[in-house]
C-alpha positions, 0 to 999 in steps of 0.5 A: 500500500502506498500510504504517503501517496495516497494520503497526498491524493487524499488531500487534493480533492478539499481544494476543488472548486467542483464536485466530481459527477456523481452519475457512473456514466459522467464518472466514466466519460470524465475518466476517458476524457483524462487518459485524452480519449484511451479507453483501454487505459481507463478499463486496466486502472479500473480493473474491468474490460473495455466494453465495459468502459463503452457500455457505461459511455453509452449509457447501456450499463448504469448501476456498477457493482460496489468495487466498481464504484469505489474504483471510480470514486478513486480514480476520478479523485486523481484526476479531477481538476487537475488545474487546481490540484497543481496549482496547489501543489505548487504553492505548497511547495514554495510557500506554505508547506504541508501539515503531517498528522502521523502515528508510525514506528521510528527506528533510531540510530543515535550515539552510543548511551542512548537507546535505539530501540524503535518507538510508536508516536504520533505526530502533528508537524508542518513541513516547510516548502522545501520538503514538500517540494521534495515529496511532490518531486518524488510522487511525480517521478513515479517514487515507490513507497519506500522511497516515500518513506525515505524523504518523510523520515528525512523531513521528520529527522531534520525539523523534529527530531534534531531539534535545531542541529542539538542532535547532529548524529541522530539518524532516523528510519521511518518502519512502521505508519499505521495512519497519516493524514496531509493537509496543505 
């Protein structure tokens, strides 16, 4: 699961100035127009077949079975208003950043005397333009989530964990995320 990902596409849609359709028929039509008229594309993401995908256009088929549904809710989600969405993007990452509400694991590498043991917490932490620059870099270049994973864990070791350059050898490890939720 790709959970910094898509706690990133989570946050996009409450800066809509539209509602996506709400109809399976304008849902698919809006989904084709993205992928700029590729049916074959918009039934792989959607894990249907093809005639599948003309049947809704045509207003054959009207009432998707529930997986179908959500699958359509997602994937409408990503590319809806993509104007908006990156336009937001890039004002979150050249002024004002994004807010991490996190409940992961930390593993910790620290100087000799202190524990390394891996700790559960919860934090709330607003990350400054640079580093959501950096995750909005690494989602568009197509990042798996360990890489993800690997630019929060930087992010959270620079601006919460070393408190101010005080804990210069401290190096953390992000392992575990049980919930994460962006805003920005």
């Amino acid at each position: 699961m790709e959970e910094i990902t898509d706690a990133l596409d989570r946050a996009a849609p409450k800066h809509f100035t539209q509602a996506p359709p709400k109809s399976p028929q304008a849902q698919m039509r809006a989904l084709v127009k993205a992928a700029k008229g590729d049916r074959k594309a918009v039934a792989a993401q959607l894990g249907i077949d093809p005639n599948t995908v003309r049947r809704y256009l045509t207003g054959k088929l009207r009432h998707p079975r529930p997986a179908l549904r959500e699958a359509l809710a997602r994937e409408l989600a990503k590319v809806w208003q993509p104007g908006i969405r990156r336009r937001t993007r890039k004002r979150a990452a050249t002024t004002s950043g994004i807010t991490v509400v996190l409940r992961a694991t930390f593993g910790y590498t620290a100087p000799g005397g202190t524990t390394d043991q891996a700790r559960l917490r919860r934090l709330r932490l607003h990350l400054p333009p640079a580093w959501a620059g950096r995750l909005f870099a690494a989602q568009d270049e197509g990042a798996d989530d360990r890489r993800m994973r690997e630019v929060m864990a930087e992010a959270f070791q620079e601006i919460y964990f070393k408190d101010g350059g005080r804990n210069e050898e401290l190096e953390v490890e992000l392992t575990g995320i049980q919930a994460i939720d962006i805003t920005y």
